[in-house]
C-alpha distance (Angstrom), angle and dihedral (degrees) to the residues before:
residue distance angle dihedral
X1 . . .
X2 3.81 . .
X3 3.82 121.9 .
X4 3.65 123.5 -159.1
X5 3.52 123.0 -175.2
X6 3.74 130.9 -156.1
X7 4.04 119.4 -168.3
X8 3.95 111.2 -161.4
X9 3.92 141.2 -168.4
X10 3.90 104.8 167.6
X11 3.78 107.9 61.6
X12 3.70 85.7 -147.9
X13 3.29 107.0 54.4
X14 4.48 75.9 53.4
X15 3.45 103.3 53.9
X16 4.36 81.2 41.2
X17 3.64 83.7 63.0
X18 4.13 94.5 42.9
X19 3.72 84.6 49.3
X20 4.07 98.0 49.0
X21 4.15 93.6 33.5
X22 3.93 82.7 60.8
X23 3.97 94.9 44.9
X24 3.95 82.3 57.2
X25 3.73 95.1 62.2
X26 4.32 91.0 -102.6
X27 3.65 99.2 165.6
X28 3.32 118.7 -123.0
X29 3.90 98.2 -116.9
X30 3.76 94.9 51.4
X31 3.78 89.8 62.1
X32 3.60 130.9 80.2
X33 4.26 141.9 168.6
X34 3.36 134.7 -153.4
X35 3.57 127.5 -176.4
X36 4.09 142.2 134.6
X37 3.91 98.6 -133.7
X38 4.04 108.4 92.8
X39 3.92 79.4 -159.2
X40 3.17 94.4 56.6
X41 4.16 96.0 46.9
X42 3.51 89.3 48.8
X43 4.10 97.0 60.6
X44 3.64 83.2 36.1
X45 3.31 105.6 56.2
X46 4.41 85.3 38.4
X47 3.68 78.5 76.4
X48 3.85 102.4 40.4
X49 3.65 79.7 58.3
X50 3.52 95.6 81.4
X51 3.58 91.3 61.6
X52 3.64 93.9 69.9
X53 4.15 97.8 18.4
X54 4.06 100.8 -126.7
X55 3.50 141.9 -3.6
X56 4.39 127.4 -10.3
X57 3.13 100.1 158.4
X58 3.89 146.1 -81.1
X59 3.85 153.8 -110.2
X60 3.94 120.6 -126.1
X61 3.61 117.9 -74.0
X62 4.37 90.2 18.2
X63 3.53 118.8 91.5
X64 3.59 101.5 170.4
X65 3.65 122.3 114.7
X66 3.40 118.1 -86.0
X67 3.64 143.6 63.0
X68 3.64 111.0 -63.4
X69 3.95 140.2 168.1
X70 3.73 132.2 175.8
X71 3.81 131.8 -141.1
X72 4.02 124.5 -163.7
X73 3.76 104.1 -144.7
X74 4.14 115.7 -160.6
X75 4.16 102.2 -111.9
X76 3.67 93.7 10.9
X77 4.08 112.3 59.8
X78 3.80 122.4 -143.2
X79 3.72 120.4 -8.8
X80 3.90 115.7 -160.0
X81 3.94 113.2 -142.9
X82 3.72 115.0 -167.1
X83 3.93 137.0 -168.8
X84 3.20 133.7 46.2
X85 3.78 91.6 -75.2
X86 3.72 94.5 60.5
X87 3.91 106.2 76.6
X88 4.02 86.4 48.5
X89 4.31 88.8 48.4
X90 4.34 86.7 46.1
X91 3.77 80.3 52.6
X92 2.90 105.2 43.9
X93 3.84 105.0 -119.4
X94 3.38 127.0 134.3
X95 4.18 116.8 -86.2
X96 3.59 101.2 -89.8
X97 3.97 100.8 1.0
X98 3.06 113.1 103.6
X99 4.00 94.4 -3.1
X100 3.81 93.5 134.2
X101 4.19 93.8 70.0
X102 3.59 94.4 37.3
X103 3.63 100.2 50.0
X104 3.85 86.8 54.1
X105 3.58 89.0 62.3
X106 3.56 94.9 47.8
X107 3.81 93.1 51.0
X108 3.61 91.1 54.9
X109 3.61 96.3 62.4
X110 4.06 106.9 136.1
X111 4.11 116.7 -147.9
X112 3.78 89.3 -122.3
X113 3.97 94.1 47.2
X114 3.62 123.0 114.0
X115 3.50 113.5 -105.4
X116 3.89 116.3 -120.9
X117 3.73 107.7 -106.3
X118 4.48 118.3 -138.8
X119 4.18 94.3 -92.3
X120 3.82 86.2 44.6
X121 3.93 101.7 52.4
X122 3.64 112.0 -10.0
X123 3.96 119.5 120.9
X124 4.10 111.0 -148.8
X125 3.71 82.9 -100.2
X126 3.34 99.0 61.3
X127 4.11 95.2 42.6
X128 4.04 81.8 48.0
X129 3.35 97.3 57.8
X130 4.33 96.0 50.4
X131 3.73 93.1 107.0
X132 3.65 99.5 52.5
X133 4.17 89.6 48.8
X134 3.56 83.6 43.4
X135 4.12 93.1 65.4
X136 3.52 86.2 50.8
X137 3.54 99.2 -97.6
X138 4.20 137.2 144.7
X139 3.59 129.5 -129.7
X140 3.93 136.6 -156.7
X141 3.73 107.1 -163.3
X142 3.94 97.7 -169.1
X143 4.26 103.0 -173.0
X144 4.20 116.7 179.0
X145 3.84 142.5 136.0
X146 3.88 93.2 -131.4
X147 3.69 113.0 102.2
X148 3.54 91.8 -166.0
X149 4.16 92.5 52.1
X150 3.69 86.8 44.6
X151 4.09 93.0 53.7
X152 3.50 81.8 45.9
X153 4.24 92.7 55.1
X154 3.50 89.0 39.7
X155 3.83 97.2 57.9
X156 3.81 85.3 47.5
X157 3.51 105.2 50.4
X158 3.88 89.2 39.0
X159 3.50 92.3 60.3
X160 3.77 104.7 38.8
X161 3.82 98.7 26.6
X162 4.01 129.5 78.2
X163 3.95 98.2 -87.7
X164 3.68 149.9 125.9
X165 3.81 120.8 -70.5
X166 3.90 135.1 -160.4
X167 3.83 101.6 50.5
X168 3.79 110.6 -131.4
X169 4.12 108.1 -136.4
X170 3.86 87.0 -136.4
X171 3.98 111.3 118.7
X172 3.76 116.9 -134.6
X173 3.98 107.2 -103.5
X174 3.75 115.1 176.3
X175 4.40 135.9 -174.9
X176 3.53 123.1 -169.0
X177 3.70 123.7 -147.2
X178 3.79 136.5 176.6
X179 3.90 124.9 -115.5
X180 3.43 110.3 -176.1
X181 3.98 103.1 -54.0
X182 4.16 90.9 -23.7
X183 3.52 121.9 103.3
X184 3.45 106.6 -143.1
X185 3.88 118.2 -164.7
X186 3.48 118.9 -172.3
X187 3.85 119.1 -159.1
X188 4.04 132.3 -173.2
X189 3.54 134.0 -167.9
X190 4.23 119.5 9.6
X191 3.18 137.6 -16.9
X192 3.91 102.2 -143.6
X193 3.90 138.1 166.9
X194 3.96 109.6 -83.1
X195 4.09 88.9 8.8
X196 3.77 122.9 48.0
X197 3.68 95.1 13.9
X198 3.58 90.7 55.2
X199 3.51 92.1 50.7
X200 3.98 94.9 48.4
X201 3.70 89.7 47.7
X202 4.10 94.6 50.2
X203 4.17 85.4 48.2
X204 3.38 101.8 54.9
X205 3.75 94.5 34.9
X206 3.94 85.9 54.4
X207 3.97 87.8 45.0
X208 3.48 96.5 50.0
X209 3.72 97.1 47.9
X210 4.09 88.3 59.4
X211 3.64 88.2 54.4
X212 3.97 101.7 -99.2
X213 3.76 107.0 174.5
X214 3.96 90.0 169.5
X215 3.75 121.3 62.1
X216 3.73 125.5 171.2
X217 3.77 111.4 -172.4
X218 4.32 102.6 -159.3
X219 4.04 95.9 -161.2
X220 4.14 82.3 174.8
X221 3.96 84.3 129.0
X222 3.52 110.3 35.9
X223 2.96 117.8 113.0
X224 3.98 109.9 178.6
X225 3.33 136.9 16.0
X226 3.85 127.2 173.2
X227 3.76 136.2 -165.8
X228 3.51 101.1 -64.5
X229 3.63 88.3 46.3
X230 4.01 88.8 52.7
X231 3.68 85.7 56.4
X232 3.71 98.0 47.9
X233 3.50 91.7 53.0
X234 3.82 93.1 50.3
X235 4.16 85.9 46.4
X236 3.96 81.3 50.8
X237 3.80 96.4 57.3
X238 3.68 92.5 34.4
X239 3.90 91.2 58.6
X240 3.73 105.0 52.7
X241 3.88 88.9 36.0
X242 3.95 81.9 59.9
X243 3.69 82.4 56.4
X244 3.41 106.0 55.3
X245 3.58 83.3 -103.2
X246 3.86 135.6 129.0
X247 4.20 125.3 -131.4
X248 3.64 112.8 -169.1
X249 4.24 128.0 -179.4
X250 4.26 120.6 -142.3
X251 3.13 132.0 170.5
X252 4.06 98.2 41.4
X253 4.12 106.6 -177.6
X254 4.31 108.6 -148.8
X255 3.60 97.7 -93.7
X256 3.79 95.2 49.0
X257 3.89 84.1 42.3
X258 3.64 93.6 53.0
X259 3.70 97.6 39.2
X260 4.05 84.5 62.0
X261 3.16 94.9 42.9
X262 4.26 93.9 58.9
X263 3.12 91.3 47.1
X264 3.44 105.2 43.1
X265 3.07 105.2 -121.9
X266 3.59 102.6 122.6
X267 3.77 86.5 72.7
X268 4.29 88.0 75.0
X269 3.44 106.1 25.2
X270 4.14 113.8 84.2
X271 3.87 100.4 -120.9
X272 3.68 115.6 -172.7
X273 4.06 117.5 -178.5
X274 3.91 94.1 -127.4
X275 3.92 142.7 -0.5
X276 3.79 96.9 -96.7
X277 3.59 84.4 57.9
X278 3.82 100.8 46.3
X279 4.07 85.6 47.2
X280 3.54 90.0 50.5
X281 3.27 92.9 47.5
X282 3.86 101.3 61.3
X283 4.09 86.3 66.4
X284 3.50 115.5 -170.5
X285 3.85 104.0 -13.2
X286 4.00 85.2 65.1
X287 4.08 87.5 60.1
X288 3.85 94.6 41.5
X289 3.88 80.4 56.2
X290 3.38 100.3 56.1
């Protein structure tokens, strides 16, 4: 499955990228919104209503067209999740498996209804990406097997989300090495749909399935990394956190820096200045590892 994540701040340049990601042939269920502004879900979801051509169904408080559900998030308020994606990511189901029960649920949301608080409903998406709703951002979370759709999303949310620009040729290479009981994987040039994301995702997989609990991520060279590298890094931390483990990023160059910083994204990912630090950070668990 490849993720790509958009991060957004002008609503228009968002429901642009709804509008474009659906002249592409993005289904429907492999595309999902998220954002705290009612406003904002309502023109949203005005264009997510072409997908499906009229009414599905609705959370409280939006009566637009489309499949909607809502989510109450402690510090943040109610978060708006739109498409038919979103009831199966507040569930916790994969995008698309399973999307027929959950979007039932969703459409049967009544006015007067409770909404479902994070511990409730929330995937670890959805309790990942707090902070960036928090600064008042939007997010397209665009999930699918095709390689070709996902180029397609990529090139999209590239363009029209907050992201890097001026592509560096360089491909991602990567070696891991041990210090102490961290893993320490150091990665140059991008990290790319169908190259450095593939990479990342085969790395930690391998790491977590020897039992790494300590991941340091040294991003000194990279140089670029789109959406679908966003969302791989996110799928990354989400992984080992699922573990009991920890994933932490060093080394950030200015442009990677910056990107995180835009989107937020800085505010949930452990970012230590250099590898001593991220070592040292670990404490003891990074001993009892070794």
């Amino acid at each position: 499955m490849e993720t790509a994540i958009g991060v957004f701040s002008s609503r228009d340049h968002a429901e642009q990228a709804v509008k474009e990601l659906r002249e592409r042939g993005v289904p429907e269920e492999s595309v999902v919104f998220l954002t705290r502004s009612e406003n904002e879900a309502k023109t949203i979801a005005k264009e997510l209503g072409a997908f499906v051509g009229g009414f599905v169904g609705g959370a409280a408080g939006l009566t637009t067209g489309v499949v909607a559900a809502t989510l109450l998030l402690p510090g943040i308020g109610t978060v708006f999740a739109l498409g038919i994606g979103a009831a199966a990511l507040l569930t916790g189901a994969g995008a698309g498996a399973g999307a027929g029960s959950a979007v039932g649920s969703a459409a049967t949301h009544e006015a007067d209804a409770p909404h479902p608080t994070a511990s409730e409903k929330s995937s670890e998406d959805v309790a990942f990406f707090q902070e960036v709703l928090k600064e008042g951002r939007s997010l397209i979370v665009v999930r699918t097997e095709s390689k070709e759709l996902a180029s397609s999303a990529c090139a999209v949310l590239d363009r029209l989300g907050i992201g890097m620009q001026e592509r560096t040729p360089v491909k991602m290479q990567t070696a891991t090495r041990q210090v102490g009981g961290v893993a320490v994987v150091d990665c140059s040039g991008r990290i790319t749909l169908g190259e450095g994301n593939v990479i990342l995702r085969e790395i930690v997989r391998d790491l977590a399935g020897k039992g790494a609990k300590a991941i340091v991520l040294n991003l000194g060279e990279v140089q670029y990394i789109d959406s679908s590298g966003v969302g791989e890094l996110v799928k990354a931390h989400t992984t080992i956190r699922n573990l009991g483990g920890q994933l932490k990023l060093t080394n950030l160059n200015k442009r990677v820096h910056d990107l995180l910083e835009l989107t937020r994204l800085s505010a949930v990912f452990d970012i230590q200045k250099d590898e001593a630090s991220a070592v040292k950070s670990f404490g003891g668990s990074s001993q009892e590892a070794a």
